[in-house]
C-alpha positions as CSV (number, residue, x, y, z in Angstrom):
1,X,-10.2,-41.6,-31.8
2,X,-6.3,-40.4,-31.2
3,X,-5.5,-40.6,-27.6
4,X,-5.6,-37.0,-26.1
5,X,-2.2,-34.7,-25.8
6,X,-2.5,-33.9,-22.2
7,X,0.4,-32.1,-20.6
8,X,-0.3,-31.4,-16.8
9,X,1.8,-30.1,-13.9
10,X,1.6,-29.4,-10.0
11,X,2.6,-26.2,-8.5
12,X,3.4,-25.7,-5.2
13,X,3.5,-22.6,-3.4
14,X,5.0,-21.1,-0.2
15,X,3.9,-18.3,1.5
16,X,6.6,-15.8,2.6
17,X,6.1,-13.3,5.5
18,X,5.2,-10.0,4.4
19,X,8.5,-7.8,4.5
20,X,6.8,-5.2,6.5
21,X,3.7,-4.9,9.5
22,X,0.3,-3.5,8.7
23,X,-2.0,-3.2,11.1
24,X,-5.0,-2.3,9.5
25,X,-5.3,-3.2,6.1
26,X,-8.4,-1.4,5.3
27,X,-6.7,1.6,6.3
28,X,-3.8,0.9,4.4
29,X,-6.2,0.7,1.3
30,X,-7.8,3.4,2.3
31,X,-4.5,6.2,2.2
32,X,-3.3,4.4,-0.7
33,X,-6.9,4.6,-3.0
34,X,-7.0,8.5,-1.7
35,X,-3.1,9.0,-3.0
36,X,-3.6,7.9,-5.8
37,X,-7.3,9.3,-6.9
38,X,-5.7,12.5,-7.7
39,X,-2.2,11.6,-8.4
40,X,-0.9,15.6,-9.0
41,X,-2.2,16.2,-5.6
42,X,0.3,16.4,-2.7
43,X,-0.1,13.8,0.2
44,X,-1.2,17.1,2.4
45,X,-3.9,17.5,0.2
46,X,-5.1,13.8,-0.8
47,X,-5.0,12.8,2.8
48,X,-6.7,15.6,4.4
49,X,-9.0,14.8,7.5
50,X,-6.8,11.4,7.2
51,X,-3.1,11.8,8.3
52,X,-2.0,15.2,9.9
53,X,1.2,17.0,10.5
54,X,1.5,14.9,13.1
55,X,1.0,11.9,11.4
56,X,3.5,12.6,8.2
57,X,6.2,13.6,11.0
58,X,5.4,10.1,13.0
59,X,5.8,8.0,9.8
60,X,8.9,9.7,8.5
61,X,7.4,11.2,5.2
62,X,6.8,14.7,3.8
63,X,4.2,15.5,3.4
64,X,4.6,17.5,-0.2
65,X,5.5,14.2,-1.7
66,X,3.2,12.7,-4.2
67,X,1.4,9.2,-3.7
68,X,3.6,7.9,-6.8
69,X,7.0,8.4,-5.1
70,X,5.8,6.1,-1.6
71,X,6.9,2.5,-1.7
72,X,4.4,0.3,-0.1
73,X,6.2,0.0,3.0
74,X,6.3,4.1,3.7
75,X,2.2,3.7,2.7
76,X,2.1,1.0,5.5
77,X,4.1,3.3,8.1
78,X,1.3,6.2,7.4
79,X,-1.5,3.7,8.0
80,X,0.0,2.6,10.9
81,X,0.3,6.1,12.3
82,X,-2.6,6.3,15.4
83,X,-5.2,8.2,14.2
């Protein structure tokens, strides 16, 4: 028998802090699975009974944007708005 071809290698990995706070991540998952379930839908209307007025004014976002134009960090600033 030929001797095996083995290539191998070790991969370390670092963990970097997250570049922005959430405080509850099933929340977080939560907004963002309703925004983007109906995408043409405005964040009013997708997160109705979720975030008010209130809400979209605390976190600094309209709320006649679409779930497509948030970044992750705006999604984490609505979840993090107190309910």
């Amino acid at each position: 028998n030929p001797p095996r071809q083995v290539a191998s290698a070790v991969v370390r990995t670092t963990p970097r802090p997250a570049p922005f706070a959430i405080r509850d991540l099933a929340r977080y998952d939560k907004l963002a699975t309703l925004a983007f379930n109906q995408r043409r839908k405005t964040l009013h209307n997708a997160l109705k009974g979720e975030v008010g007025d209130a809400g979209f004014a605390a976190a600094g976002i309209g709320p006649r944007a679409r779930g497509q134009t948030l970044s992750p960090e705006q999604f984490a600033r609505l979840a993090n708005v107190p309910v």
